[in-house]
C-alpha positions as CSV (number, residue, x, y, z in Angstrom):
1,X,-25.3,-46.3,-44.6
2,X,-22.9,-43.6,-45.3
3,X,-22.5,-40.9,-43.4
4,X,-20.7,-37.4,-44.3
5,X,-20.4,-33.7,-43.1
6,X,-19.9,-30.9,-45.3
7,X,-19.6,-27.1,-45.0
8,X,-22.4,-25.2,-47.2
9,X,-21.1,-22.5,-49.1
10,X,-24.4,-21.0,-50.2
11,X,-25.3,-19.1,-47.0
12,X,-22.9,-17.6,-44.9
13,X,-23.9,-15.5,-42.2
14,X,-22.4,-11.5,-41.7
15,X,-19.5,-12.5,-40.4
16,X,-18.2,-14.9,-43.3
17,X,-19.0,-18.4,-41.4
18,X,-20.7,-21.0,-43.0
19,X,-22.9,-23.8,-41.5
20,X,-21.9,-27.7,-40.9
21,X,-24.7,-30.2,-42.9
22,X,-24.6,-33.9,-42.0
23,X,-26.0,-36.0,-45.1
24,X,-26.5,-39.6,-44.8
25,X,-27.5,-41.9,-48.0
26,X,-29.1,-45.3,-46.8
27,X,-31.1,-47.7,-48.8
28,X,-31.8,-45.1,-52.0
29,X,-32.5,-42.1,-49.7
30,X,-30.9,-39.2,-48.6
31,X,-31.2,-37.4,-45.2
32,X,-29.9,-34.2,-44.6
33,X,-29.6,-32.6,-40.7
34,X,-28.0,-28.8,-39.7
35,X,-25.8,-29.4,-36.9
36,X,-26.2,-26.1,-35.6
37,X,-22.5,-25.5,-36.4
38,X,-20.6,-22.8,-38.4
39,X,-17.0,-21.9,-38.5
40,X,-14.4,-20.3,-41.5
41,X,-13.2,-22.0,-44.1
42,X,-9.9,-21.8,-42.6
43,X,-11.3,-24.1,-39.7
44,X,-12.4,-26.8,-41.9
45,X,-11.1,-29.9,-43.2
46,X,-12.7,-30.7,-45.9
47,X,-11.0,-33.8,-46.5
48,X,-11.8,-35.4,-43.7
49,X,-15.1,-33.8,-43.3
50,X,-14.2,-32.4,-39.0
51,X,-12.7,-29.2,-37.9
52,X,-9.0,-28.1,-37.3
53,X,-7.2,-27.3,-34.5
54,X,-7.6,-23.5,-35.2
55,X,-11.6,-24.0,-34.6
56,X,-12.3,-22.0,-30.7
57,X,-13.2,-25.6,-29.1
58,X,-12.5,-27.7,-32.2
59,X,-12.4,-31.1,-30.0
60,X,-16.1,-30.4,-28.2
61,X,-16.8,-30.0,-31.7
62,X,-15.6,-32.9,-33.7
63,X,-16.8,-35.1,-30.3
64,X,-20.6,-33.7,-31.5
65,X,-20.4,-34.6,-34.5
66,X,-19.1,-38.4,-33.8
67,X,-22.1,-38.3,-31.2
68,X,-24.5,-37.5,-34.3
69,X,-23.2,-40.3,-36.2
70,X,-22.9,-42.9,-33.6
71,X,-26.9,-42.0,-32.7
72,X,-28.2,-42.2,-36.2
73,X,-25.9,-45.7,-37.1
74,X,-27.7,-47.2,-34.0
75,X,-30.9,-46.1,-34.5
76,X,-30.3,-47.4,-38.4
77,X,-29.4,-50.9,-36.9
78,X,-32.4,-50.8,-34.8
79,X,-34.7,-50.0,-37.4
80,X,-33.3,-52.8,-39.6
81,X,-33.0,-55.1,-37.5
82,X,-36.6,-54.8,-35.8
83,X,-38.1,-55.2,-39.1
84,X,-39.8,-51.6,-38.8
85,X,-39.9,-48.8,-41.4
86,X,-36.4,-46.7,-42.1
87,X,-37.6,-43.5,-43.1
88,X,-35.9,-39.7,-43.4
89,X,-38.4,-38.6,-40.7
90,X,-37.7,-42.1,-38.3
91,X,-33.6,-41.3,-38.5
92,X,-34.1,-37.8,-38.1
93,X,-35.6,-38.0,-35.1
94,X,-32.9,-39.4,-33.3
95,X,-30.7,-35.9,-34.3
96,X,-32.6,-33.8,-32.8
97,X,-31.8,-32.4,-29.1
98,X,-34.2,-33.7,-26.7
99,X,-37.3,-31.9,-25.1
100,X,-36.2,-29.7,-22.1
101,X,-37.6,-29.3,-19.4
102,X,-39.1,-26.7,-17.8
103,X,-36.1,-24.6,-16.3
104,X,-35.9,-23.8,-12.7
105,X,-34.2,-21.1,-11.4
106,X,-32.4,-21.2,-8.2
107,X,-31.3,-18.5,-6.2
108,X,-27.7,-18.3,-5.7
109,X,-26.8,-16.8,-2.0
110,X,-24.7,-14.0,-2.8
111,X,-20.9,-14.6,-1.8
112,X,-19.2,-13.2,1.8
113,X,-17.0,-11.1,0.0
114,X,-19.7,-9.5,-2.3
115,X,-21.8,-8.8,0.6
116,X,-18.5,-7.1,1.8
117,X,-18.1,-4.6,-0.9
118,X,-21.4,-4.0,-0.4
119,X,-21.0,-3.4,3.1
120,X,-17.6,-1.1,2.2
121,X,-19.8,1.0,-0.1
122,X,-22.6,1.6,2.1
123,X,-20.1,3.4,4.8
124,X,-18.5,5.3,2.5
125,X,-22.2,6.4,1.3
126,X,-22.9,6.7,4.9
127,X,-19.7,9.4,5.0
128,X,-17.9,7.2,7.2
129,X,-13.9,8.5,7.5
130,X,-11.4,7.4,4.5
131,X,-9.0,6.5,8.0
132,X,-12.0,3.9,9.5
133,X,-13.0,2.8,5.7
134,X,-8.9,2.2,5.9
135,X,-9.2,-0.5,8.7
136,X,-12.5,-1.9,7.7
137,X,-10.9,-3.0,4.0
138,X,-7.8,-4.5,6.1
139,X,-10.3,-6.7,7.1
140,X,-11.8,-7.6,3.6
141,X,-8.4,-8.0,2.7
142,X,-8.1,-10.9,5.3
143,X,-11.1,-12.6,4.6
144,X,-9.3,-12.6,0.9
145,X,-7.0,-14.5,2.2
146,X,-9.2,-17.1,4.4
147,X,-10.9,-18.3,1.8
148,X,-7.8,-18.5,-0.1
149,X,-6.3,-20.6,2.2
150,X,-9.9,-22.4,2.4
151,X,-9.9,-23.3,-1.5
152,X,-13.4,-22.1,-1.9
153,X,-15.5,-19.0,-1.5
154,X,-18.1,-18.9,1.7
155,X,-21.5,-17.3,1.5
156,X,-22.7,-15.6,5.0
157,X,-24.2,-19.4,5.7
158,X,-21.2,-20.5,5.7
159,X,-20.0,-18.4,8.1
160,X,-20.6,-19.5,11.7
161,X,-18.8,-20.5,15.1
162,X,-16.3,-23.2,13.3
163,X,-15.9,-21.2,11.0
164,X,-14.9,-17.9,12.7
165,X,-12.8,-20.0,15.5
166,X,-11.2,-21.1,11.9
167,X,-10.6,-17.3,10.8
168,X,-9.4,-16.3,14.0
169,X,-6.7,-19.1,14.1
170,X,-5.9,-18.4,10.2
171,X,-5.3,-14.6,11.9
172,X,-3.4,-15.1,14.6
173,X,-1.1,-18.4,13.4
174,X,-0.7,-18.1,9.1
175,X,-0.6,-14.0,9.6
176,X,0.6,-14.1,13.0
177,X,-1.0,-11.0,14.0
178,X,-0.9,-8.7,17.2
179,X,-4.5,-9.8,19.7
180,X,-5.3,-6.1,19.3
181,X,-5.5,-6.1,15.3
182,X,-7.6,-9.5,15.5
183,X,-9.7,-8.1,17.6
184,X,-9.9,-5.1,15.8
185,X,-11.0,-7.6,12.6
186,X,-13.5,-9.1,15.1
187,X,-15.2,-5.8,15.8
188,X,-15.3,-4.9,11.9
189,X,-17.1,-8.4,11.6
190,X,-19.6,-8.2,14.0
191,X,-20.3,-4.7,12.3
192,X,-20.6,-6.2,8.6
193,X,-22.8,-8.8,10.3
194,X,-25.4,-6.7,11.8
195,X,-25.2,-4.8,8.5
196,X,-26.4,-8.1,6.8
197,X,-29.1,-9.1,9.5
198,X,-30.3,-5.5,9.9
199,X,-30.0,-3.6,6.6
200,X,-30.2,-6.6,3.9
201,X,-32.7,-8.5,5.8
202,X,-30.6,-11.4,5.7
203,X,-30.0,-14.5,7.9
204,X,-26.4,-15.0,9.9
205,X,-25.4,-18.3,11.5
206,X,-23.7,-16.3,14.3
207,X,-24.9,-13.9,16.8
208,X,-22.1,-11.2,17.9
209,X,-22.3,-12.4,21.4
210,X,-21.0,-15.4,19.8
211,X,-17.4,-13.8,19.0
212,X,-16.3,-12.2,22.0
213,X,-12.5,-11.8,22.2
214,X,-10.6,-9.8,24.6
215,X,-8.3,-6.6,23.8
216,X,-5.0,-6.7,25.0
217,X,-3.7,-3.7,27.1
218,X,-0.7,-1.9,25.5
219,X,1.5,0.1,27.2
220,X,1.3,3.0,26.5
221,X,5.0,5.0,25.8
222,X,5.5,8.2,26.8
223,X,8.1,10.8,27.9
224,X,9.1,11.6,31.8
225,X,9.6,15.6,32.3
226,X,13.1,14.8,32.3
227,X,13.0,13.2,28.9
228,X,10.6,15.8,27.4
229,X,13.7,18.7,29.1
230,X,16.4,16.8,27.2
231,X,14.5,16.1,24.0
232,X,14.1,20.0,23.9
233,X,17.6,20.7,24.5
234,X,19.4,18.2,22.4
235,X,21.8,19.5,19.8
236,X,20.2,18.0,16.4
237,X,20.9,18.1,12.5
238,X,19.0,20.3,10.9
239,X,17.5,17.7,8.9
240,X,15.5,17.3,12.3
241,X,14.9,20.1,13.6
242,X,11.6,20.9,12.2
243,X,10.6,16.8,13.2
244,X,11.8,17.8,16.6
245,X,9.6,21.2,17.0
246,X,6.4,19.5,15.7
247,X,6.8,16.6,17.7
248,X,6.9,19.2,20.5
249,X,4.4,21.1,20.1
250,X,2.2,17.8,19.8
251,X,3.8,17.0,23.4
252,X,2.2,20.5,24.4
253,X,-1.0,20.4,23.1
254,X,-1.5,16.5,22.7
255,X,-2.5,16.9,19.0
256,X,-2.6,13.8,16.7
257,X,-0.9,13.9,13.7
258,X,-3.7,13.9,11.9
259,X,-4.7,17.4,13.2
260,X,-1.1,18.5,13.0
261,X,-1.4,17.8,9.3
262,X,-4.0,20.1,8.8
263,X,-3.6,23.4,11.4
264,X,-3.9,26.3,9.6
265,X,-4.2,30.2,11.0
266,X,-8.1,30.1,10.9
267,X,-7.3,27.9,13.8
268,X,-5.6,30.3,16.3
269,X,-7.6,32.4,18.3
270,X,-7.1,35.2,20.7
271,X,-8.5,34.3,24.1
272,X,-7.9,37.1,27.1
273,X,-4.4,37.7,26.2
274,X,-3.1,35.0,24.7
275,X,-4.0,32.5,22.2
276,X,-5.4,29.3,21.6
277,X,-5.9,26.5,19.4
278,X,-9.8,25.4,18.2
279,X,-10.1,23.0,15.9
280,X,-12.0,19.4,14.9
281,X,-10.3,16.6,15.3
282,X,-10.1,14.9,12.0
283,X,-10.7,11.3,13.6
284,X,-13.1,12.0,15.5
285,X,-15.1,15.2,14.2
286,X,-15.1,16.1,18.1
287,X,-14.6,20.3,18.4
288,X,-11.4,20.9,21.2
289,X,-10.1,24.1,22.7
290,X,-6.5,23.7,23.7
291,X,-4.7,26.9,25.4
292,X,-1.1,27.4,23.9
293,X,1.7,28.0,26.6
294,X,4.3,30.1,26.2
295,X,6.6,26.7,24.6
296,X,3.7,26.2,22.6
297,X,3.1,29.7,21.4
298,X,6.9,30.5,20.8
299,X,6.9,27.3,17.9
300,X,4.5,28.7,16.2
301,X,6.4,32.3,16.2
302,X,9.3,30.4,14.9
303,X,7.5,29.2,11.9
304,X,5.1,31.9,11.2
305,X,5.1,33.3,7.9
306,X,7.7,30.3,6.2
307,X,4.9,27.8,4.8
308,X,1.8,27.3,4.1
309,X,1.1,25.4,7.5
310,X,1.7,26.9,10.6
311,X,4.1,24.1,11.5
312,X,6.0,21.3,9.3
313,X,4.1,18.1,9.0
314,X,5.5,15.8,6.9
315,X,3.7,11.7,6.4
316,X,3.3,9.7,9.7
317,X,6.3,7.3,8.5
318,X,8.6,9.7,7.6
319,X,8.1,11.8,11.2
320,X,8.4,8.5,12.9
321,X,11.7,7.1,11.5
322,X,12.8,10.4,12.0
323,X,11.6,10.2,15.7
324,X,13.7,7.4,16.4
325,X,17.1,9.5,15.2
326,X,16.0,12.1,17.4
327,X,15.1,11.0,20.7
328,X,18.0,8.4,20.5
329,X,20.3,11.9,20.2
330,X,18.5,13.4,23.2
331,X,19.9,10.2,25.0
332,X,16.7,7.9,25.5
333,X,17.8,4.5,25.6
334,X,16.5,3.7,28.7
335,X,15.5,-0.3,28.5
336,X,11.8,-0.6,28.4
337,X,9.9,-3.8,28.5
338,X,7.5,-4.9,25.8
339,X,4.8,-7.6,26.5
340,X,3.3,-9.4,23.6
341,X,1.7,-12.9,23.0
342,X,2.6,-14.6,20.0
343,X,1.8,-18.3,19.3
344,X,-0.5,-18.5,22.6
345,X,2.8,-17.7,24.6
346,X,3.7,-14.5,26.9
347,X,7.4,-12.6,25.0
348,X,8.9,-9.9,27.1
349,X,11.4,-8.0,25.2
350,X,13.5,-5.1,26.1
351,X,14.0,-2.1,24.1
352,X,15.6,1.2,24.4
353,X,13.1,3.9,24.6
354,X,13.8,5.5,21.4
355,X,13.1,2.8,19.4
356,X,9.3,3.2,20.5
357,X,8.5,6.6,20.5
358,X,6.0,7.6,17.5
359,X,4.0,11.0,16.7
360,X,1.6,9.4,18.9
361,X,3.7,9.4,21.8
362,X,3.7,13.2,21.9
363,X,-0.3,12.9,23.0
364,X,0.8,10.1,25.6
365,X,3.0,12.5,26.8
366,X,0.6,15.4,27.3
367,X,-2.1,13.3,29.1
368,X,0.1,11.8,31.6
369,X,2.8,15.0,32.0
370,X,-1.0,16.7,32.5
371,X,-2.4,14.7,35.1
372,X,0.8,14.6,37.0
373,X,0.7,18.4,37.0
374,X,-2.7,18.0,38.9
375,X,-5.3,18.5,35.5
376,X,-9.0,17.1,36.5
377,X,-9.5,13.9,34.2
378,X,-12.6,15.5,33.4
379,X,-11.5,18.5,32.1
380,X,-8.5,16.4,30.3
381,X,-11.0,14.1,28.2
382,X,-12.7,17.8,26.9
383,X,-9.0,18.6,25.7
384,X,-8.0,15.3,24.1
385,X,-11.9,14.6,22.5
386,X,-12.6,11.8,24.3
387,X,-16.3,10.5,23.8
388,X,-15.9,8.3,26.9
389,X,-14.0,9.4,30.3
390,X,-13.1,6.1,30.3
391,X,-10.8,6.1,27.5
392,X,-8.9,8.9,29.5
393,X,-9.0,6.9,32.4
394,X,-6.2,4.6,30.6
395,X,-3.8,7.6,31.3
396,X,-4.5,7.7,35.0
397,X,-3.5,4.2,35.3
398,X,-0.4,4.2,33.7
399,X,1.1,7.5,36.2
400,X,3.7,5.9,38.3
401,X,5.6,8.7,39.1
402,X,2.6,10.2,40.9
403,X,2.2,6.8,42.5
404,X,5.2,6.2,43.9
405,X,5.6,10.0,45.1
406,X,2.1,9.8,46.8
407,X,3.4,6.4,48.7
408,X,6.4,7.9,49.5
409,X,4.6,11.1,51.5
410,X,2.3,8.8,52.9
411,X,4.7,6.1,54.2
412,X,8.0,8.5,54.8
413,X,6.8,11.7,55.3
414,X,3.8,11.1,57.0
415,X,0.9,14.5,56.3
416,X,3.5,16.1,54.3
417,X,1.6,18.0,51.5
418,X,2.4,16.8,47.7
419,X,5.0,18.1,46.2
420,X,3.6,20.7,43.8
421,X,4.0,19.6,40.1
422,X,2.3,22.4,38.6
423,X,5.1,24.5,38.9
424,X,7.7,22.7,37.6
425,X,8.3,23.3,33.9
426,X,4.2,24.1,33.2
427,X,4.4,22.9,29.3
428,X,1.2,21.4,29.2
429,X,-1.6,23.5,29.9
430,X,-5.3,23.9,29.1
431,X,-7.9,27.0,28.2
432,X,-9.4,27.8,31.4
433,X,-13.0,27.0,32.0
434,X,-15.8,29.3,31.1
């Protein structure tokens, strides 16, 4: 038997490539089979009857047609040497790809991550903030890099206790993050779960109450009366002096920066004589009415009428860095200590003062400055836009000063009133109630 493969010529298809033809002559007959094959000329060796190198796949290739000669040589062998008929039809049989069966198709769980996007694009359809859509693709963005680490990609089966205990030490040892951010990853989880079980209609191998973790209390940093004085007095470049006011009036008003960012006149009001600030929090979409004391009021005089805004607001990062210049000229270096854990272990550092005071600060600054002056909580969790009293309660814990003097009456001066800390330098103060 002899056994060759040729390119036909005769019928090329639109794009210029022509077909592959085995033909085999045995005993006086001929048998010709179409591989199924088709490739330029350029891809052809014609000598040698395989394809070159330049053919997409050219060794898959040349190893089908060895396949195609090796099953019709045996078949040959076994037809001769069984004594039975070799026909065209009996050899051709062998070439041709067996029957299939019938295909089943099997549902593929869709991957963690997919679900994720999902998840992501449902918020944002939902009109969930571009600050919270932020912090819930931080967490996508870790997951990334668990399964990364993992060598595979999970589906939401995958994903139960071990596996989470495994996330959670991939966060807190490989990214060595603070307990606060894992747990804030945590509490996007549990969200993107209930998402699957409740809105896809889709199993989880973990229930939420399976992935508790605890938040850390952070100090919170803020500035004394005496800090807050010498801030306001400090002789400054005047690089910073427009950092310095609007850092200010955030200590005044307990604005975020956020809401800083966006103040505009339409927000200044006239109430019985004098004027105050309503607005809606960007973060929260809650609607506040803060009254503007005379420190307050006189900032925005200074800038009226010189830009767009009524007082400069540049990024977060470039306020902060310029924060830590400032308050380290108004002299705050007092040694603070800073708890964190890192690697399952308690670190206490010490840091001057000004290397931890943020835009943030100034709103730390106005709840506890306003509590020590004798403000209600209640009345202060209306002014900051607090959903929950008890997220204003962190302030009341963290007032020392008031402690300490209220000890000090009570054990040294026996009934002798408090002293009265309304009066002194009255910075922070609120719209009076209707």
């Amino acid at each position: 038997m002899t056994i060759q493969f040729e390119r036909r010529t005769d019928r090329p298809d639109a794009a210029g490539r022509c077909a592959i033809h085995l033909r085999a002559y045995f005993d006086g007959q001929r048998l010709r089979f179409a591989t199924r094959e088709r490739c330029f000329a350029t891809e052809w060796n014609a000598d040698k009857g395989c394809f070159k190198k330049s053919f997409p796949g050219y060794q898959d290739a040349n190893d089908y047609l060895q396949a195609l000669t090796e099953r019709l040589q045996s078949r040959y062998r076994y037809l001769r040497t069984e004594g039975l008929p070799i026909t065209v039809e009996a050899l051709k049989a062998v070439l041709q790809p067996p029957a299939q069966a019938p295909t089943v198709v099997v549902e593929t769980p869709p991957l963690l991550l997919d679900l994720y996007a999902d998840y992501q694009a449902a918020l944002q359809a939902r009109g969930n903030l571009k600050q919270s859509l932020v912090s819930v693709g931080n967490t996508r963005a870790h997951l990334q890099g668990f399964e990364k680490s993992l060598r595979r990609k999970l589906v939401v089966a995958d994903y139960d206790v071990a596996m989470h205990d495994r996330f959670l030490a991939y966060l807190r040892q490989k990214r060595q993050l603070a307990q606060n951010t894992v747990c804030k990853s945590v509490k996007h989880l549990k969200a993107f779960l209930r998402y699957v079980r409740e809105d896809r209609k889709m199993p989880t191998a973990i229930e939420s109450r399976e992935m508790k973790v605890q938040w850390a209390e952070v100090d919170k940093v803020y500035l004394t009366a005496t800090e807050l004085a010498a801030l306001e007095s400090a002789l400054l470049p005047s690089t910073l002096v427009a950092t310095r006011d609007a850092f200010l009036f955030c200590c005044y008003t307990g604005l975020r920066h956020s809401d800083l960012h966006e103040l505009n006149t339409a927000n200044v009001q006239e109430w019985d004589g004098s004027r105050v600030l309503r607005l809606t929090q960007t973060k929260t979409r809650t609607a506040v009415s803060i009254y503007l004391t005379p420190p307050a009021a006189a900032l925005l005089d200074k800038y009226a009428g010189t830009r767009a805004k009524l007082l400069p607001a540049f990024t977060n990062q470039a306020m902060n860095r310029n924060l830590k210049q400032i308050t380290k000229l108004a002299g705050l270096r007092q040694a603070v200590e800073t708890v964190s854990v890192e690697g399952g272990k308690v670190v206490k550092r010490q840091q001057p003062k000004h290397d931890l005071v943020t835009m943030h600060t100034a709103r730390h600054t106005f709840a506890v400055l306003s509590l020590m002056r004798g403000l209600p909580v209640a009345v202060l969790q209306k002014v900051l836009g607090h959903a929950k009293i008890q997220t204003t309660m962190i302030y009341a814990k963290i007032v020392e000063d008031f402690q300490h003097q209220e000890m000090r009456r009570v054990w040294e001066g026996g009934n002798t009133p408090a002293p009265a800390l309304a009066l002194v330098n009255p910075v922070c103060q609120i719209e009076a109630a209707a």
